[in-house]
Structures are given as structure tokens and as C-alpha cells.
C-alpha positions as CSV (number, residue, x, y, z in Angstrom):
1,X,113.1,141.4,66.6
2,X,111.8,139.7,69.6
3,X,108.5,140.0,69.2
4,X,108.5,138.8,65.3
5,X,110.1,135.6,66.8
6,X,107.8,135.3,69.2
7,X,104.8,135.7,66.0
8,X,106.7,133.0,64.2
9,X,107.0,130.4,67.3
10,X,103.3,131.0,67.8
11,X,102.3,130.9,64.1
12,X,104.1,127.3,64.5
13,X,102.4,126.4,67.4
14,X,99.1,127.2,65.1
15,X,100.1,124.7,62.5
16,X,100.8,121.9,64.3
17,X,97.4,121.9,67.0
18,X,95.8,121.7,63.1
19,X,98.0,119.4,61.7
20,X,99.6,121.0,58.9
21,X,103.2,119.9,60.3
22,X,104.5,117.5,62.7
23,X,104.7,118.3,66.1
24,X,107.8,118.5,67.4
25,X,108.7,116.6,70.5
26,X,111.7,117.5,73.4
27,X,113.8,114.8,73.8
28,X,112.7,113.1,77.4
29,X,114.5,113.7,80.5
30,X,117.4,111.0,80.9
31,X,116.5,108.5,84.1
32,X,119.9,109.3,85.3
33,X,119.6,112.7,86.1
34,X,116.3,112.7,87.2
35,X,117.1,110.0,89.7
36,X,120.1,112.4,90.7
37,X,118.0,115.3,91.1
38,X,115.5,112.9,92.9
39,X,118.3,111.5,95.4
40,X,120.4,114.6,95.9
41,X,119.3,117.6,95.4
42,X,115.5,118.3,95.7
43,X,116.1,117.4,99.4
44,X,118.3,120.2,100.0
45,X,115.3,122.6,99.6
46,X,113.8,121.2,103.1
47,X,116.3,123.3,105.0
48,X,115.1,126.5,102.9
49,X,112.3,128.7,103.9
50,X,108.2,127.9,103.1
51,X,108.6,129.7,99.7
52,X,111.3,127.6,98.6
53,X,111.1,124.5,99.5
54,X,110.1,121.4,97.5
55,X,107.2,122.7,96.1
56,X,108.6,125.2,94.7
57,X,111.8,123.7,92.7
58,X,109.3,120.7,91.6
59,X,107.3,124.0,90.4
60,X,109.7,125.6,88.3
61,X,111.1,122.1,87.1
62,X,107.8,121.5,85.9
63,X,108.1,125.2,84.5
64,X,110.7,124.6,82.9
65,X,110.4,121.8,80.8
66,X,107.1,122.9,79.8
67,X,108.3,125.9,78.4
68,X,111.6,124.5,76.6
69,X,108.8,122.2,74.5
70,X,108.5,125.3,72.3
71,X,112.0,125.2,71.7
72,X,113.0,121.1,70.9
73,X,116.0,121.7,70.0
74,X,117.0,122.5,74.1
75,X,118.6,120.0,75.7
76,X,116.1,118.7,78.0
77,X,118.6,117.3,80.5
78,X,120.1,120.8,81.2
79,X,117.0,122.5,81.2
80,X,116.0,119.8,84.2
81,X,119.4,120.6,85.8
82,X,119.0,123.9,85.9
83,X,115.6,124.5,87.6
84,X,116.7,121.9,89.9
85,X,119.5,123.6,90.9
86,X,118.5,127.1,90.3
87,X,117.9,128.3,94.1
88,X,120.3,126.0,96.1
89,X,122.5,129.2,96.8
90,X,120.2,129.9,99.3
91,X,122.3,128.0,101.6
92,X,124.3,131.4,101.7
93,X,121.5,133.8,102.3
94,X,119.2,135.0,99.8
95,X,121.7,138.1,98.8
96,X,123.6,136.0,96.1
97,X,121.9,133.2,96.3
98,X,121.8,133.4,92.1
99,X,125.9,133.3,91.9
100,X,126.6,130.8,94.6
101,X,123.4,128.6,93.0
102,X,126.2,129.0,89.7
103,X,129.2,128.1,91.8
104,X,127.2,124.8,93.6
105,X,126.3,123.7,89.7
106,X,129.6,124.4,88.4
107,X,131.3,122.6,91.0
108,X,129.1,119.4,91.2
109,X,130.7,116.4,90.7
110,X,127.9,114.4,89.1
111,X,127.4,117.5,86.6
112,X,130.9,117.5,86.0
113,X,131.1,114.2,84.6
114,X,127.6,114.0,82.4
115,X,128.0,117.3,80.4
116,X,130.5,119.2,78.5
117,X,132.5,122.7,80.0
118,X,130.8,124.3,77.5
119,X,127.3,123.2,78.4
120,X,128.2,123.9,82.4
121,X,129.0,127.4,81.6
122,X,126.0,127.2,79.5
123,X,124.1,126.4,82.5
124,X,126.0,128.0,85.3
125,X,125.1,131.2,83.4
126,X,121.6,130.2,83.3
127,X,121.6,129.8,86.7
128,X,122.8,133.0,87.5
129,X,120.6,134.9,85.7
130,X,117.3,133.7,86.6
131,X,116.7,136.6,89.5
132,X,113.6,138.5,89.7
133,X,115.3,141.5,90.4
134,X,117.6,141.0,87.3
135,X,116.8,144.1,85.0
136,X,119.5,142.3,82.1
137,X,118.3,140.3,79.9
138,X,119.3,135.8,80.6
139,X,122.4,135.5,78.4
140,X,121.2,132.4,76.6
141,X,117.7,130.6,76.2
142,X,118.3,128.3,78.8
143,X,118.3,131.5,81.3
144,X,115.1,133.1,79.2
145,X,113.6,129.6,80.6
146,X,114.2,129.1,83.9
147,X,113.6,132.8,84.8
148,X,110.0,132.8,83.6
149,X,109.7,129.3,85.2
150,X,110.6,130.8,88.1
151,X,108.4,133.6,88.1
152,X,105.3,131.7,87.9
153,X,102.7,134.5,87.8
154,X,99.5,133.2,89.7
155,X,97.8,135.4,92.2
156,X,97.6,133.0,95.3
157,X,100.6,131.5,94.6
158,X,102.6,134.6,94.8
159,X,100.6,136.0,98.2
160,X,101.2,132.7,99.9
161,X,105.1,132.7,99.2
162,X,105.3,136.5,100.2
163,X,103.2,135.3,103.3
164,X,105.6,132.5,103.8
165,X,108.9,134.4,103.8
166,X,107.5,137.3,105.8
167,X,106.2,134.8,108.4
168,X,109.5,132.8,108.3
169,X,111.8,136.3,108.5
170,X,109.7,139.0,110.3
171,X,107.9,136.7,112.8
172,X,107.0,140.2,114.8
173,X,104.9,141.7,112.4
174,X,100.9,141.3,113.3
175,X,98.3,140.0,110.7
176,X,98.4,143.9,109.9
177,X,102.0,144.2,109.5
178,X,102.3,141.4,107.2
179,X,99.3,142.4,104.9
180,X,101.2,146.0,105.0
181,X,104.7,144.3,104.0
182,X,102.8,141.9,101.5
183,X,101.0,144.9,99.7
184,X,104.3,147.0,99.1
185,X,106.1,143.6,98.1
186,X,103.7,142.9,95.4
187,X,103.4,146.7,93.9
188,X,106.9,146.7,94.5
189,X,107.7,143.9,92.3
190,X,104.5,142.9,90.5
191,X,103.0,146.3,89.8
192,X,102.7,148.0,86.6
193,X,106.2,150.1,87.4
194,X,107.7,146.9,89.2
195,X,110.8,145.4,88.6
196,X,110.0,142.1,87.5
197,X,110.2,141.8,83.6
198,X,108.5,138.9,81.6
199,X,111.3,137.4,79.2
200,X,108.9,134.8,77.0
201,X,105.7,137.5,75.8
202,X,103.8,134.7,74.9
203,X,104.1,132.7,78.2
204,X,101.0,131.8,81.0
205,X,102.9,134.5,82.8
206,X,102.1,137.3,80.7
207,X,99.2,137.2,80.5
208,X,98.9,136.3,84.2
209,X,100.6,139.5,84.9
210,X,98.1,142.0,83.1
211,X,95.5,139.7,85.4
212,X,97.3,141.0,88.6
213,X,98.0,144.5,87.7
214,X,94.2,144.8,87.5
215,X,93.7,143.3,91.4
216,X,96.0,145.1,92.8
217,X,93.7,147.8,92.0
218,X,90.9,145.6,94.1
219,X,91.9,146.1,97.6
220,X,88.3,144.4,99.1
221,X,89.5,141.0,97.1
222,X,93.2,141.6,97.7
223,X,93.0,141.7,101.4
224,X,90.2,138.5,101.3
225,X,92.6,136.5,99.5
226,X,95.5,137.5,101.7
227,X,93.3,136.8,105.0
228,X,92.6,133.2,103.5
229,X,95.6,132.5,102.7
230,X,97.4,134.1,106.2
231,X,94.6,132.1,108.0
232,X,96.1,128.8,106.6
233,X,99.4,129.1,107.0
234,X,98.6,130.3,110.7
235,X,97.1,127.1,111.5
């Protein structure tokens, strides 16, 4: 069932790049929230490790909206709500980060008073659900979303934010160490038996995926990309 509604969508996607319908447009991000998000919340991330920090949210916002384009009838202004607030449990720890990130968005005042209870448990489940390690399916679209926003699948993107967390939380391991902790992160996770699961099959990020699975067989490029990239955050 998934995968003929993923056909469809791209058989739609088709038709209008040639024309033969309109193209369908996601409503724009209200000024309001994005000025909120802006003011009060990206600037939380500073306080988080190199992995995710500011980059990374504006990433996955970014993410995010791009991805809900395929579905216009989302409402853009949760979708930008979400991703914004999606790691900010990581005040906590990174254990639950993905439940207390639901109990910070469900108790914001400012959320509170733009959207309705049933669009905040809309998007506090969202939030929630947008773990890597999550084997369960997101429970609405919105989660689908934000989860494969999160992801992100791009080689050097993903060694320099394993770099960057094993530098920021094992600052004993050597270069060797880390390379050694990097490796089994990525197999571990990214490999052809790893946890992470792509939710959108027609998304960057599977394809991106099949990409890596084929240079984590390449351990001469693997370990020059991660020397290049230790080598710059070393500096």
C-alpha cells in the first residue's frame, strides 16, 4: 500500500514538471512563527553539542518543509514548528530527548495560543517519533516528515556529526579511537542490517542510503574522508 502511494505522488510530481496540471503550492510559513522560532528557540541549540546545534535544526527545518511540498495540504506552520523544536529535549540528556522535546512543545506558551489541542498532540506526537533508533513507524505524516528531515543521509555530513559528538563526549579516544567508534557507529546504524529505517521511499535519502551502504564497503575512501574531516574539526 505504501509503495502504490508513493507511485501515485511520483506519477503526480511527473505531470506537473510537464505541465499537464497545476502545481500545487504549500501555503508559506506565517512571519509570526518564523520570527518566534527565529527569537526563541533556534538559540537554545548553542548550548547543545557540535551535531546539534544551529546547523543542524536550520537543516532539518529546511528538511522539512521541503519535503511537506509533496504533500500541500500539511500545514506548513506546524511542519516549521516541529523541526524547530524536534531536538530541544536535549536539554535532559540525549536518552529521551524525543519525549521531553514533546513535553517542551506541548507546554509552550506561544504554541499554546496559535494552534488548536488537536494540532499540538498532532505535533507533540510528531515530535516524539522522529528518533533514529525508532523501529515504529511516525503515527501521522507530520512524524513521517520530520524523521526523514532529520536523517539527512549525506556521507560527510553524517561522519562530521559522529566526529562531533564523539569529540564532544569521549574526549579520550585518539584519532584511532575515534575512527574505530565512528566506523561501528555508522555500520551500526547506517549499514545494510542497521537500525535506521527510511519512512518516505522516494526521498534524497533513499537513495543517499544505497550510496553509503556501497562506501562502507571502501575502507581506503572511508578512512580519507574521516581523516579530512577529523583534521578540521581538530583545528
Amino acid at each position: 500500500m505504501a509503495e502504490e502511494r508513493a507511485h501515485r505522488r511520483q506519477i503526480l510530481k511527473e505531470k506537473r514538471e510537464r505541465g499537464e496540471i497545476p502545481e500545487l503550492k504549500l501555503k508559506p510559513v506565517s512571519q509570526e512563527v518564523i520570527d518566534y522560532v527565529e527569537n526563541e528557540i533556534i538559540p537554545r541549540y548553542a548550548a547543545f553539542d557540535k551535531a546539534h546545534q544551529e546547523s543542524h535544526v536550520r537543516m532539518v527545518i529546511e528538511q522539512s518543509i521541503k519535503l511537506a511540498e509533496h504533500t500541500p495540504a500539511m500545514n506548513s506552520d506546524m511542519v516549521y514548528i516541529i523541526a524547530a523544536f524536534h531536538d530541544l529535549g536535549l536539554v535532559n540528556g540525549r536518552e529521551s530527548h524525543h519525549k521531553d522535546s514533546r513535553t517542551i512543545l506541548e507546554a509552550d506558551e506561544f504554541v499554546k495560543s496559535h494552534f488548536t489541542r488537536k494540532q499540538i498532540v498532532t505535533m507533540g506526537r510528531a515530535v516524539e517519533d522522529h528518533r533514529a533508533s525508532n523501529q515504529k513507524k511516525p503515527r501521522n505524516g507530520y512524524g513521517m516528515i520530520v524523521a526523514e528531515a532529520d536523517r539527512f543521509i549525506e556521507a560527510d555530513t553524517i561522519i562530521r556529526r559522529t566526529i562531533q559528538y564523539g569529540l564532544a563526549n569521549y574526549p579520550r579516544l585518539n584519532r584511532a579511537g575515534h575512527y574505530q567508534r565512528t566506523i561501528e557507529h555508522l555500520n551500526e546504524k547506517y549499514g545494510p542490517k542497521g537500525y535506521l529505517k527510511v519512512w518516505v521511499p522516494w526521498s534524497d535519502n533513499a537513495r543517499n542510503l544505497k550510496k553509503l551502504h556501497v562506501l562502507l564497503t571502501d575502507k581506503k575512501k572511508l578512512e580519507e574522508i574521516f581523516n579530512r574531516i577529523f583534521d578540521e574539526e581538530n583545528e
